[in-house]
PDB file with SEQRES, HELIX, SHEET and CRYST1 records, atoms N, CA, C and O in Angstrom:
SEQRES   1 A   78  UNK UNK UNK UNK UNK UNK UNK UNK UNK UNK UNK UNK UNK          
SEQRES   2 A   78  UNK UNK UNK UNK UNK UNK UNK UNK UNK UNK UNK UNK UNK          
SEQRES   3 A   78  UNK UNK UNK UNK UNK UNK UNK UNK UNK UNK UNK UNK UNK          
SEQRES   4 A   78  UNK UNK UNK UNK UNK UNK UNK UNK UNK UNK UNK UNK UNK          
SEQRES   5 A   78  UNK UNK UNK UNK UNK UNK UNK UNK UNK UNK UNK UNK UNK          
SEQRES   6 A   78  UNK UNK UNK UNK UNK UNK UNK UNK UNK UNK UNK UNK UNK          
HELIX    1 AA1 UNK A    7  UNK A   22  1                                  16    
HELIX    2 AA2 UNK A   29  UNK A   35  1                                   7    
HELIX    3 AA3 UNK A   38  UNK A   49  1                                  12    
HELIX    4 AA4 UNK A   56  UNK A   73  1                                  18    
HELIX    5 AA5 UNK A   75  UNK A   77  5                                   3    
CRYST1    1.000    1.000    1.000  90.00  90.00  90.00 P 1           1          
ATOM      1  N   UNK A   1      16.485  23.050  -2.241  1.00  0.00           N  
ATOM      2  CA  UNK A   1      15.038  23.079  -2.150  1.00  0.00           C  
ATOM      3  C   UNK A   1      14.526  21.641  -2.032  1.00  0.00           C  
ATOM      4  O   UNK A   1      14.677  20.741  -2.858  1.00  0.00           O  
ATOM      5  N   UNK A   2      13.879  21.588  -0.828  1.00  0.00           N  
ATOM      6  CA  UNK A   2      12.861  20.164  -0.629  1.00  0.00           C  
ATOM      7  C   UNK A   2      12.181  20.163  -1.883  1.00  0.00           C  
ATOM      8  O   UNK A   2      12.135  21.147  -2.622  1.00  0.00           O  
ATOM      9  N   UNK A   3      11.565  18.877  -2.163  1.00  0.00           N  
ATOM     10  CA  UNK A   3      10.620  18.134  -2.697  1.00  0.00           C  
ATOM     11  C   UNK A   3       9.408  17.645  -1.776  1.00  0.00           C  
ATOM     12  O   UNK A   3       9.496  16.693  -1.001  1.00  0.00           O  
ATOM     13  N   UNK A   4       8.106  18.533  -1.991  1.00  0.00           N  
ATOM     14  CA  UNK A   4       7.314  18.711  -0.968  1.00  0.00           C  
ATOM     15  C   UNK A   4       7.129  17.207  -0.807  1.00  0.00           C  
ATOM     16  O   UNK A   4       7.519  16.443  -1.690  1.00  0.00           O  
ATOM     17  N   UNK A   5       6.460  16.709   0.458  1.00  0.00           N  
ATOM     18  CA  UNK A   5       6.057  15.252   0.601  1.00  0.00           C  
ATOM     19  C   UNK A   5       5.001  15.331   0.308  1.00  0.00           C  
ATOM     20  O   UNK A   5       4.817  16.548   0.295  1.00  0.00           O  
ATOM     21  N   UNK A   6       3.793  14.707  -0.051  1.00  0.00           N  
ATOM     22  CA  UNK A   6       2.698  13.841   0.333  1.00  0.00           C  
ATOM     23  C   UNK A   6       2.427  12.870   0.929  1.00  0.00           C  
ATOM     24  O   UNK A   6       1.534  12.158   0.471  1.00  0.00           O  
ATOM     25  N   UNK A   7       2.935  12.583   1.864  1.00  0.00           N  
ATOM     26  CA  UNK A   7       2.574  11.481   2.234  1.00  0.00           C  
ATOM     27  C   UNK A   7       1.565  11.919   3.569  1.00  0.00           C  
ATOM     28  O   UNK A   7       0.840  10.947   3.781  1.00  0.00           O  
ATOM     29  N   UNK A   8       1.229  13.131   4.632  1.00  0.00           N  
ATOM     30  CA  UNK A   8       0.316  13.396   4.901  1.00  0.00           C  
ATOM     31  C   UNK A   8      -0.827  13.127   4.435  1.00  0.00           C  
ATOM     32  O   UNK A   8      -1.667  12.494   5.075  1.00  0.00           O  
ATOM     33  N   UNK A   9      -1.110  13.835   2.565  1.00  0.00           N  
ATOM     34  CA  UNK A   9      -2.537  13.634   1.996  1.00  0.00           C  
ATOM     35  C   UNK A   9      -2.803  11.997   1.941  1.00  0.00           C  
ATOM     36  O   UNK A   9      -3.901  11.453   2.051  1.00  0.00           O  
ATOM     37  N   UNK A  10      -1.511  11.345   1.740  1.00  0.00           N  
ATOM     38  CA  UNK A  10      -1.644  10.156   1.897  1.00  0.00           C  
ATOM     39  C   UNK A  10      -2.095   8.882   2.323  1.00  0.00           C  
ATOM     40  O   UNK A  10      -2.526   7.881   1.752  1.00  0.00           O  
ATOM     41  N   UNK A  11      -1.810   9.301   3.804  1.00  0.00           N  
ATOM     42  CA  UNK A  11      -2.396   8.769   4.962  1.00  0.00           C  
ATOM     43  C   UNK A  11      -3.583   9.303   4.975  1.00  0.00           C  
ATOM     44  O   UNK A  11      -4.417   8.439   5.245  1.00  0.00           O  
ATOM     45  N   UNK A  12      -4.179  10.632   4.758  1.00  0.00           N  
ATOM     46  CA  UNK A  12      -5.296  10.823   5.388  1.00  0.00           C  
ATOM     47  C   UNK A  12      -6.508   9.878   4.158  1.00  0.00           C  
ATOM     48  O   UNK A  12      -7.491   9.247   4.548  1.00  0.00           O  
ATOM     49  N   UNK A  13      -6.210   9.980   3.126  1.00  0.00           N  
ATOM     50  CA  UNK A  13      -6.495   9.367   1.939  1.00  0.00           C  
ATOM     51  C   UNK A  13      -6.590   7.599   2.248  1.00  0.00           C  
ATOM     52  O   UNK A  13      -7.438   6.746   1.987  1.00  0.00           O  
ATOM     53  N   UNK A  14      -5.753   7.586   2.680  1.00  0.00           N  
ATOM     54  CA  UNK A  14      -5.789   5.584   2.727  1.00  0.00           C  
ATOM     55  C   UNK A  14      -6.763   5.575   4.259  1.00  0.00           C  
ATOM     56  O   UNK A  14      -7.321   4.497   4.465  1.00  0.00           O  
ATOM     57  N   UNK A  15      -6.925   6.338   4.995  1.00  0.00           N  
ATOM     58  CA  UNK A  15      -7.614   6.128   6.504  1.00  0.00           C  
ATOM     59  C   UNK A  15      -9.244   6.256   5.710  1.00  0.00           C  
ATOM     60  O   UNK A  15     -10.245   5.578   5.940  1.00  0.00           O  
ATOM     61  N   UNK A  16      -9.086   7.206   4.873  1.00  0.00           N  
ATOM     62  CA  UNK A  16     -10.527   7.506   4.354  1.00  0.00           C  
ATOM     63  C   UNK A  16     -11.082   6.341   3.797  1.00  0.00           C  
ATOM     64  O   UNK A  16     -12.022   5.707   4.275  1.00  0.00           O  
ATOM     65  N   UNK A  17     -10.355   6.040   2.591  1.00  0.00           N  
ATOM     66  CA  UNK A  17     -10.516   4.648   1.974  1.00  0.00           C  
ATOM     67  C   UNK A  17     -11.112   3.429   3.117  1.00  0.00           C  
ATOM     68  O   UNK A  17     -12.190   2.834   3.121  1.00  0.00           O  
ATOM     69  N   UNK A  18     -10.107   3.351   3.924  1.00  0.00           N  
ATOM     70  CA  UNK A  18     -10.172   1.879   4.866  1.00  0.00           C  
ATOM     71  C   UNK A  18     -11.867   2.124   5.614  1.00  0.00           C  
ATOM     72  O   UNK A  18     -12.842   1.374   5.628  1.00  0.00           O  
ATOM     73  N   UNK A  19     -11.624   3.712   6.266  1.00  0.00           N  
ATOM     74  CA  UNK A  19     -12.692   3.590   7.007  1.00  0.00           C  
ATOM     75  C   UNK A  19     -14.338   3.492   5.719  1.00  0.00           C  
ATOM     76  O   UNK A  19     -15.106   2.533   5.794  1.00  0.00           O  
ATOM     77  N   UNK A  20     -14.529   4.497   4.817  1.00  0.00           N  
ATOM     78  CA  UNK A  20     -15.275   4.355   4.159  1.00  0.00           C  
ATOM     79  C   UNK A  20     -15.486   2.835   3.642  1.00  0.00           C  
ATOM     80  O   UNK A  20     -16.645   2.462   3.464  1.00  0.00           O  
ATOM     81  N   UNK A  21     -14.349   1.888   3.377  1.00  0.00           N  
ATOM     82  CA  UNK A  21     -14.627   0.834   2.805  1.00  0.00           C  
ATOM     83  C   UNK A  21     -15.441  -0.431   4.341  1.00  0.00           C  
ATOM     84  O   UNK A  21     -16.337  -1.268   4.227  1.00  0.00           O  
ATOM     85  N   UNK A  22     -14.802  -0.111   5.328  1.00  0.00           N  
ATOM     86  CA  UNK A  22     -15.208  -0.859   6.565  1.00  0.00           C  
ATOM     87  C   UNK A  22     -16.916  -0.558   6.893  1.00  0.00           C  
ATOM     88  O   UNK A  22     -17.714  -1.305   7.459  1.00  0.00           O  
ATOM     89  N   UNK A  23     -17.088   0.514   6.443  1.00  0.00           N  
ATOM     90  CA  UNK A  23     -18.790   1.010   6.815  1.00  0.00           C  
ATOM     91  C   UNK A  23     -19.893   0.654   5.893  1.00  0.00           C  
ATOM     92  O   UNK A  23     -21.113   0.787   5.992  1.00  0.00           O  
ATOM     93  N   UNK A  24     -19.222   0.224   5.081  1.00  0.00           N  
ATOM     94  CA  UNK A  24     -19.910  -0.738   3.968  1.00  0.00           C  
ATOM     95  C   UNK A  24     -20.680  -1.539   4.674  1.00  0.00           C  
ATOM     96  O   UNK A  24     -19.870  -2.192   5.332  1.00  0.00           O  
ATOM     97  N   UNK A  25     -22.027  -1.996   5.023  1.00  0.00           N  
ATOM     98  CA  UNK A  25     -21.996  -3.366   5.837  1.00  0.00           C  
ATOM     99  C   UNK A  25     -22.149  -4.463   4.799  1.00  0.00           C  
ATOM    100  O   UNK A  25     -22.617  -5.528   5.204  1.00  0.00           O  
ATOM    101  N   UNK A  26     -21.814  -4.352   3.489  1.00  0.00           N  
ATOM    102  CA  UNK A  26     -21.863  -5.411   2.410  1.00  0.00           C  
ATOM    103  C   UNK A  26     -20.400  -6.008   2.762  1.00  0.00           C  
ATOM    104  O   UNK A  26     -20.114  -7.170   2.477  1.00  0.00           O  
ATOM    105  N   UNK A  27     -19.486  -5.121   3.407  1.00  0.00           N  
ATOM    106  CA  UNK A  27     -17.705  -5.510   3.305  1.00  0.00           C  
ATOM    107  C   UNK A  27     -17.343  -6.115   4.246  1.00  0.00           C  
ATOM    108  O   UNK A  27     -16.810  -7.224   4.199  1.00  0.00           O  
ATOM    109  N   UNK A  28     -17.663  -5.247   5.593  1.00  0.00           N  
ATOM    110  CA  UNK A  28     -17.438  -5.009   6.869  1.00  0.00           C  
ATOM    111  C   UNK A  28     -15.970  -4.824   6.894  1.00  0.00           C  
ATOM    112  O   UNK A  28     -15.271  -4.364   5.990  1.00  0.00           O  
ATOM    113  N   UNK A  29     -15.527  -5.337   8.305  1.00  0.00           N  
ATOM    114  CA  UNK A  29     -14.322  -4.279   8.915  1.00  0.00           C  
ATOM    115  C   UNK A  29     -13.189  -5.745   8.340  1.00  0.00           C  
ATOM    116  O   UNK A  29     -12.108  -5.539   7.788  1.00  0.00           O  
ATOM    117  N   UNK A  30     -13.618  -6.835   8.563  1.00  0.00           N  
ATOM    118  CA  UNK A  30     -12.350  -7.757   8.169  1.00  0.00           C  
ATOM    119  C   UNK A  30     -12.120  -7.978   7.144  1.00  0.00           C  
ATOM    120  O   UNK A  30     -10.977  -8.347   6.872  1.00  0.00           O  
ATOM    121  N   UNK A  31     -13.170  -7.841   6.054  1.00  0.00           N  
ATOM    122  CA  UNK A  31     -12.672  -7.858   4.576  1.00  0.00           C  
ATOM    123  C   UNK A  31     -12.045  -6.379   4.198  1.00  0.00           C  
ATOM    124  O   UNK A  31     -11.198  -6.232   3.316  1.00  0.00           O  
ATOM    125  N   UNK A  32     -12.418  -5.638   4.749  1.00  0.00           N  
ATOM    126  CA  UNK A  32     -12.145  -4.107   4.454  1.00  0.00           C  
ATOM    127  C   UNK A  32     -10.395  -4.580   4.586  1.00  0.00           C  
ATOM    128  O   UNK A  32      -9.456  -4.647   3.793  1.00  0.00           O  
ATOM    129  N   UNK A  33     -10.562  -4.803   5.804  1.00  0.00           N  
ATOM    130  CA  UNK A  33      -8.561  -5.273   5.956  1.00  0.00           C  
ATOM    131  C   UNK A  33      -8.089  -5.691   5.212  1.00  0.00           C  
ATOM    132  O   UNK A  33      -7.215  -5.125   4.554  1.00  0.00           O  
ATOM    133  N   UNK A  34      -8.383  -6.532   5.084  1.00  0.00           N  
ATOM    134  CA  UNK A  34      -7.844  -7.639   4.068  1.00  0.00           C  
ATOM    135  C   UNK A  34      -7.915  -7.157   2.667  1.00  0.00           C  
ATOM    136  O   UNK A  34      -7.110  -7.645   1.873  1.00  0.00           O  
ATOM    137  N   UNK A  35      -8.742  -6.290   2.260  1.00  0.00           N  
ATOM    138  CA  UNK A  35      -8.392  -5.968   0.831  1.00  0.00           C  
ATOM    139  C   UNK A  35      -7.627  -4.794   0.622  1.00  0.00           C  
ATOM    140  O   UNK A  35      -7.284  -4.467  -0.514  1.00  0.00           O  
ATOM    141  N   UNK A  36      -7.209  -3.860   2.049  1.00  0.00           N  
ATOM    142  CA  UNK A  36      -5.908  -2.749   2.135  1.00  0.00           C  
ATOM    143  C   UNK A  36      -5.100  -3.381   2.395  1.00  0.00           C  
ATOM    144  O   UNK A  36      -4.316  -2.618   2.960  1.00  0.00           O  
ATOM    145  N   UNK A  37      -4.484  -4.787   2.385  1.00  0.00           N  
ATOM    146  CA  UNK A  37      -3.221  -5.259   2.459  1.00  0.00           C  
ATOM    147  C   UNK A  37      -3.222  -5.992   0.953  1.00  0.00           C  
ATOM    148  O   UNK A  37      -2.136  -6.560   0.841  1.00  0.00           O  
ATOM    149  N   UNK A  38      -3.859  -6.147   0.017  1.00  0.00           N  
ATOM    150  CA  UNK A  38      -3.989  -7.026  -1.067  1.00  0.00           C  
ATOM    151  C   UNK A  38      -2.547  -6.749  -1.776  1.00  0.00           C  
ATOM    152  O   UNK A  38      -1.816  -7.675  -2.126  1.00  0.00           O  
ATOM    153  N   UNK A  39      -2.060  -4.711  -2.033  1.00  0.00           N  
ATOM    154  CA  UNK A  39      -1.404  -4.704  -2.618  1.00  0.00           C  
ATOM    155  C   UNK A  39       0.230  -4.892  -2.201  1.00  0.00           C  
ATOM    156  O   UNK A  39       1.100  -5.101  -3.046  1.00  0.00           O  
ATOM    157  N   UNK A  40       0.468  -4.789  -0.871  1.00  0.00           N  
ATOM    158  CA  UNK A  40       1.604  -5.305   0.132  1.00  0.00           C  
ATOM    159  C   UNK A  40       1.911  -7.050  -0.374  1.00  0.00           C  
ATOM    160  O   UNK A  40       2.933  -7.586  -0.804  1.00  0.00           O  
ATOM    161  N   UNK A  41       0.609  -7.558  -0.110  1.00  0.00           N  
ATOM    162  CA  UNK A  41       0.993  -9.307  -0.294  1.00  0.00           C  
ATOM    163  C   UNK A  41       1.041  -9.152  -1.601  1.00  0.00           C  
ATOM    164  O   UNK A  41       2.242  -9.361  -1.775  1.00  0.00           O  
ATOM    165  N   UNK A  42       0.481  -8.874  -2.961  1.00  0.00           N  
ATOM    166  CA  UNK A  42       0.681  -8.872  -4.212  1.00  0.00           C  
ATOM    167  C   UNK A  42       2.377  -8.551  -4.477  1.00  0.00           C  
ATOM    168  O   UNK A  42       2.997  -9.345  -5.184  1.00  0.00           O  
ATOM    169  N   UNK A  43       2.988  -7.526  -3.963  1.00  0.00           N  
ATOM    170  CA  UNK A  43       3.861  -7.143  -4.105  1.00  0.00           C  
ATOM    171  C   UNK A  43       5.170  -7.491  -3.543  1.00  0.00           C  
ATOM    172  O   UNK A  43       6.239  -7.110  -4.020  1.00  0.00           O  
ATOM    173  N   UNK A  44       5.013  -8.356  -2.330  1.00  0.00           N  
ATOM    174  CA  UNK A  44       5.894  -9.272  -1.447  1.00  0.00           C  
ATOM    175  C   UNK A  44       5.728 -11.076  -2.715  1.00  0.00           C  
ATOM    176  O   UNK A  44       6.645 -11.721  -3.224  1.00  0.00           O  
ATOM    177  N   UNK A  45       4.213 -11.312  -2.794  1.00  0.00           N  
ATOM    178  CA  UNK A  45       4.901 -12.595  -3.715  1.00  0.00           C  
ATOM    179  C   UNK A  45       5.855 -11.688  -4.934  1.00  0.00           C  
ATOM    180  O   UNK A  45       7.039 -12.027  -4.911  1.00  0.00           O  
ATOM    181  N   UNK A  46       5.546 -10.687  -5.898  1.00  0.00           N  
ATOM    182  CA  UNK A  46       6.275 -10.850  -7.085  1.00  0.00           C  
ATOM    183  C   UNK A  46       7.696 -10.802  -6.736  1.00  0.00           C  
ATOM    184  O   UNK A  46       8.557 -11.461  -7.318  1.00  0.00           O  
ATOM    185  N   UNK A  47       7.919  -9.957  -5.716  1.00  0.00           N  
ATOM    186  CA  UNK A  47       9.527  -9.715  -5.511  1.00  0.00           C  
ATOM    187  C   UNK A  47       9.631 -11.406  -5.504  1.00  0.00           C  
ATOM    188  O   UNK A  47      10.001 -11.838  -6.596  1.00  0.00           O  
ATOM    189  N   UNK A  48       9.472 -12.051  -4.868  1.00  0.00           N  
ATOM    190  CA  UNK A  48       9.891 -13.600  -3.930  1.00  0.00           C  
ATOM    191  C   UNK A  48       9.748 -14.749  -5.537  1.00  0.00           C  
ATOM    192  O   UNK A  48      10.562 -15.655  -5.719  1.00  0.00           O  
ATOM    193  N   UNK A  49       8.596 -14.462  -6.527  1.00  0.00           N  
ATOM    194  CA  UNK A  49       8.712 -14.926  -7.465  1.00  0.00           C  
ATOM    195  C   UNK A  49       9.362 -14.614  -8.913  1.00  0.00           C  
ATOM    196  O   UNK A  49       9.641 -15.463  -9.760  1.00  0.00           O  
ATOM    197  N   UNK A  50       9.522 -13.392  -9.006  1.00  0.00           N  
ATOM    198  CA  UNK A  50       9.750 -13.334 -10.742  1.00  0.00           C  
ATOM    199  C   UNK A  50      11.547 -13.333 -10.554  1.00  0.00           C  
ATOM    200  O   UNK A  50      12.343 -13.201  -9.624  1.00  0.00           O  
ATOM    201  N   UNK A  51      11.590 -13.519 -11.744  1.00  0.00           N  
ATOM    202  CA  UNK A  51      13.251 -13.962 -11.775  1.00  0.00           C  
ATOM    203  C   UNK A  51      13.863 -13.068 -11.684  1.00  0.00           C  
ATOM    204  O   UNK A  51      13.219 -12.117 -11.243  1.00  0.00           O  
ATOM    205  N   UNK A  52      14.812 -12.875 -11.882  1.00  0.00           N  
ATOM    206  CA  UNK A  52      15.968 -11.589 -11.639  1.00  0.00           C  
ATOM    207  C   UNK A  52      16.055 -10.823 -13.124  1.00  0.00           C  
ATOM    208  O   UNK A  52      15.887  -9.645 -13.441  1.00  0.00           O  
ATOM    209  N   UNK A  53      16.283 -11.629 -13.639  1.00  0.00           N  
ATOM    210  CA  UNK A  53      16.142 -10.873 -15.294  1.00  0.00           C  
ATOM    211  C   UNK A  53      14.794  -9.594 -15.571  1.00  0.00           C  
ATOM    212  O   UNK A  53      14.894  -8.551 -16.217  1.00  0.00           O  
ATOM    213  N   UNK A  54      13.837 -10.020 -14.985  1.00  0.00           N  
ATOM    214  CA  UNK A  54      13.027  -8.981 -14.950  1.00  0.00           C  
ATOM    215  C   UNK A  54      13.045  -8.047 -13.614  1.00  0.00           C  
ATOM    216  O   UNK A  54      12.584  -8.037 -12.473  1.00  0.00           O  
ATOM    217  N   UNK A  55      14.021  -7.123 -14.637  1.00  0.00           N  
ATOM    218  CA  UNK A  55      13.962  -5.432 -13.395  1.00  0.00           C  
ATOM    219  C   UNK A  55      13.152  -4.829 -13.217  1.00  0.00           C  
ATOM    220  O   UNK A  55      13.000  -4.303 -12.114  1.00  0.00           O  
ATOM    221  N   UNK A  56      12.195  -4.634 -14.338  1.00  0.00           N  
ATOM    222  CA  UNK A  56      11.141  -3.136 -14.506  1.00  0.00           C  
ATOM    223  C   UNK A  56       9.726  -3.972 -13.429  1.00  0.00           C  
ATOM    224  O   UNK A  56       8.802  -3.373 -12.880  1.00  0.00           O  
ATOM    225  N   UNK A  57       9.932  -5.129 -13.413  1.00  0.00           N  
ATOM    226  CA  UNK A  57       8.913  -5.869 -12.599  1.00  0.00           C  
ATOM    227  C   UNK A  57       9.567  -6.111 -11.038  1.00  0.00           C  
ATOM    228  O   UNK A  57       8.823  -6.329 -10.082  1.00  0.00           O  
ATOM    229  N   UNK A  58      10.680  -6.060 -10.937  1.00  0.00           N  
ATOM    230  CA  UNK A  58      11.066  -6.467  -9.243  1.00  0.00           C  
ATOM    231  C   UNK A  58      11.125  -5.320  -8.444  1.00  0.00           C  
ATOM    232  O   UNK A  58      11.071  -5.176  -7.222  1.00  0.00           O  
ATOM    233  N   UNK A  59      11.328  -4.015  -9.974  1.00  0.00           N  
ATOM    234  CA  UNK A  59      11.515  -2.591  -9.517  1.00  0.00           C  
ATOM    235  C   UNK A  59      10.008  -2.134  -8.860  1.00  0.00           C  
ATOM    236  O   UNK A  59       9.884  -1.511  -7.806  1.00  0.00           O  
ATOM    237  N   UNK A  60       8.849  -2.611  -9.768  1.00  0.00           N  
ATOM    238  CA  UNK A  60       7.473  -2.288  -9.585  1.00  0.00           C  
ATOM    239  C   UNK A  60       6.998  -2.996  -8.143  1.00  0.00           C  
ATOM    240  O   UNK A  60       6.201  -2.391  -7.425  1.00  0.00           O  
ATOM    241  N   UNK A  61       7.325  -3.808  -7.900  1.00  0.00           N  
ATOM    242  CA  UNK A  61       6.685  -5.002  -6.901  1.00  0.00           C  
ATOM    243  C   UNK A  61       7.590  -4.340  -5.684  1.00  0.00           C  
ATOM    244  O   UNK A  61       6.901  -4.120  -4.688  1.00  0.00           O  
ATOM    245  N   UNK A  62       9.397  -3.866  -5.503  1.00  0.00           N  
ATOM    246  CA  UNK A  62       9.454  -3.613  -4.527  1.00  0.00           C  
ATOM    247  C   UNK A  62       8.962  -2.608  -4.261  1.00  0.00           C  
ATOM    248  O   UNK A  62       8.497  -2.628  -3.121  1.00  0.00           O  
ATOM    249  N   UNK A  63       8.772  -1.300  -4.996  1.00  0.00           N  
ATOM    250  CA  UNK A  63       8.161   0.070  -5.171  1.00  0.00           C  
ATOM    251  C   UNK A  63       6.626  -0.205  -4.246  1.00  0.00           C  
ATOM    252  O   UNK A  63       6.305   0.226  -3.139  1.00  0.00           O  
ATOM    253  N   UNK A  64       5.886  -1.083  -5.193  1.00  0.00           N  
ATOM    254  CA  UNK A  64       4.461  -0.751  -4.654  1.00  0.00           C  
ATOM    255  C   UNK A  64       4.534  -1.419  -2.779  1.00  0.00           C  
ATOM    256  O   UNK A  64       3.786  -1.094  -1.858  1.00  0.00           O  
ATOM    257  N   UNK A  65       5.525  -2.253  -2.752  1.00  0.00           N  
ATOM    258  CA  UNK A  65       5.627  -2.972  -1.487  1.00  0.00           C  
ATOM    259  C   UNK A  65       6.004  -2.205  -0.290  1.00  0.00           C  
ATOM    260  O   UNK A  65       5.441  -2.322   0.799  1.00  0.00           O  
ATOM    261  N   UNK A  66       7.065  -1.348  -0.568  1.00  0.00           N  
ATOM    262  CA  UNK A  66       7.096  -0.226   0.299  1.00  0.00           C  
ATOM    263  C   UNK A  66       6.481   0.618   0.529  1.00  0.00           C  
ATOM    264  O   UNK A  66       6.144   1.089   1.615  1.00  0.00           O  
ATOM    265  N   UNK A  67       6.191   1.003  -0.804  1.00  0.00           N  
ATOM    266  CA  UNK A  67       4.649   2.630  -0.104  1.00  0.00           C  
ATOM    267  C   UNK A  67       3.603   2.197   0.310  1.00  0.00           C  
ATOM    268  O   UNK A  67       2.919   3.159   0.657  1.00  0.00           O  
ATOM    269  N   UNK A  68       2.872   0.886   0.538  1.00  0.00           N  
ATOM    270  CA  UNK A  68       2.023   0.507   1.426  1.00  0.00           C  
ATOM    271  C   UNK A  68       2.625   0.314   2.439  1.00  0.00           C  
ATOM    272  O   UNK A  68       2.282   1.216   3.204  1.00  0.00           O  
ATOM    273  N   UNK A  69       3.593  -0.566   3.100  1.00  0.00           N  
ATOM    274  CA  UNK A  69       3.942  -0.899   4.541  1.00  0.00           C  
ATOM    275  C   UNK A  69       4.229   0.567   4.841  1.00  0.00           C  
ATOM    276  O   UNK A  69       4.031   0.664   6.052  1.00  0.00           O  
ATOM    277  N   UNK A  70       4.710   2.144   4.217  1.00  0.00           N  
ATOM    278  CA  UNK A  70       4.677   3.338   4.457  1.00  0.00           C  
ATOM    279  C   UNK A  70       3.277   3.683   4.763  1.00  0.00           C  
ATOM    280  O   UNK A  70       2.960   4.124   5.868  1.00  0.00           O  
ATOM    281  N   UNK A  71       2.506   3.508   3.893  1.00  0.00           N  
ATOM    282  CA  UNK A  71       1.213   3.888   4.380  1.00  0.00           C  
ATOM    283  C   UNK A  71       0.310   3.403   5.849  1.00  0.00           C  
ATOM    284  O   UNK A  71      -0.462   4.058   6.549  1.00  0.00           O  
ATOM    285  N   UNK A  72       0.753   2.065   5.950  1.00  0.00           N  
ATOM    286  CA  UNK A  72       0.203   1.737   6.661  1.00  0.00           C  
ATOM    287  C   UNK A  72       1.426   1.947   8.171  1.00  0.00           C  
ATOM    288  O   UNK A  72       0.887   2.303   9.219  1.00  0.00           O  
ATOM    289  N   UNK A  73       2.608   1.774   8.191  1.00  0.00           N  
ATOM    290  CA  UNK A  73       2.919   2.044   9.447  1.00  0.00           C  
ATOM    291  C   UNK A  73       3.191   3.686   9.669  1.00  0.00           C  
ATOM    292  O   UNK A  73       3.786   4.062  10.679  1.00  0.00           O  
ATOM    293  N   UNK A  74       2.750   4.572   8.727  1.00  0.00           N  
ATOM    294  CA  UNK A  74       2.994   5.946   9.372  1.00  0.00           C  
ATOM    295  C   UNK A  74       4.253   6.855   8.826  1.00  0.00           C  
ATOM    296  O   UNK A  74       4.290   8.080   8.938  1.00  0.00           O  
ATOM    297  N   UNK A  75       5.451   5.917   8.115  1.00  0.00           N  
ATOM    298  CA  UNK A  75       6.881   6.431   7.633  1.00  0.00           C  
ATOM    299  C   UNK A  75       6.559   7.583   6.687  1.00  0.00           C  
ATOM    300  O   UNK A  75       7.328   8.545   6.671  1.00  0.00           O  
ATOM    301  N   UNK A  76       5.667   7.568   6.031  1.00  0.00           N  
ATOM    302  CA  UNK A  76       5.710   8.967   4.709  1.00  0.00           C  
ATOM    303  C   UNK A  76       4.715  10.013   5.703  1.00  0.00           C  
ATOM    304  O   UNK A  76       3.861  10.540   4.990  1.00  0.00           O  
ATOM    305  N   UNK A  77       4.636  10.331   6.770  1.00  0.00           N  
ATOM    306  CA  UNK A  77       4.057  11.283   7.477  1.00  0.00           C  
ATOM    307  C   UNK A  77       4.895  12.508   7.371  1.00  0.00           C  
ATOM    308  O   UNK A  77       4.309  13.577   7.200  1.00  0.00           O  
ATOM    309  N   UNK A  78       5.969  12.489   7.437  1.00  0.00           N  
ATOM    310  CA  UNK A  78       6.524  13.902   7.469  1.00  0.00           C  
ATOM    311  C   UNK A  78       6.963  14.341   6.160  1.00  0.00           C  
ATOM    312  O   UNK A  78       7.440  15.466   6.014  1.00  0.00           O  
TER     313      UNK A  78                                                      
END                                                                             
């Protein structure tokens, strides 16, 4: 037995976010960007900085680092 995905509600969820956050005209469309990649770059420095001794943190940073570049290039769709 599969383990249903989400990553459909996912995507449709982060498109909602981006677009709702872009129509803001307090935000607009380039900060809107820039703050749906915040948690990708947050998560690319910790891997690159914290030491090796800390797992539960390199584990968290690569974790959150992948399900955004998933979100954003399309991979958790099916």
């Amino acid at each position: 037995m599969d383990v249903p995905s989400y990553g459909c509600c996912r995507a449709v969820l982060t498109i909602w976010f981006g677009v709702t956050l872009a129509s803001c005209r307090s935000v607009g469309r380039g900060y809107a960007a820039m703050l749906m990649f915040v948690p990708a770059l947050l998560g690319s420095l910790l891997v690159n900085t914290l030491p090796s001794q800390n797992k539960v943190g390199l584990l968290f940073s690569y974790w959150i680092t992948s399900e955004v570049s998933k979100m954003h290039s399309g991979v958790g769709l099916i």
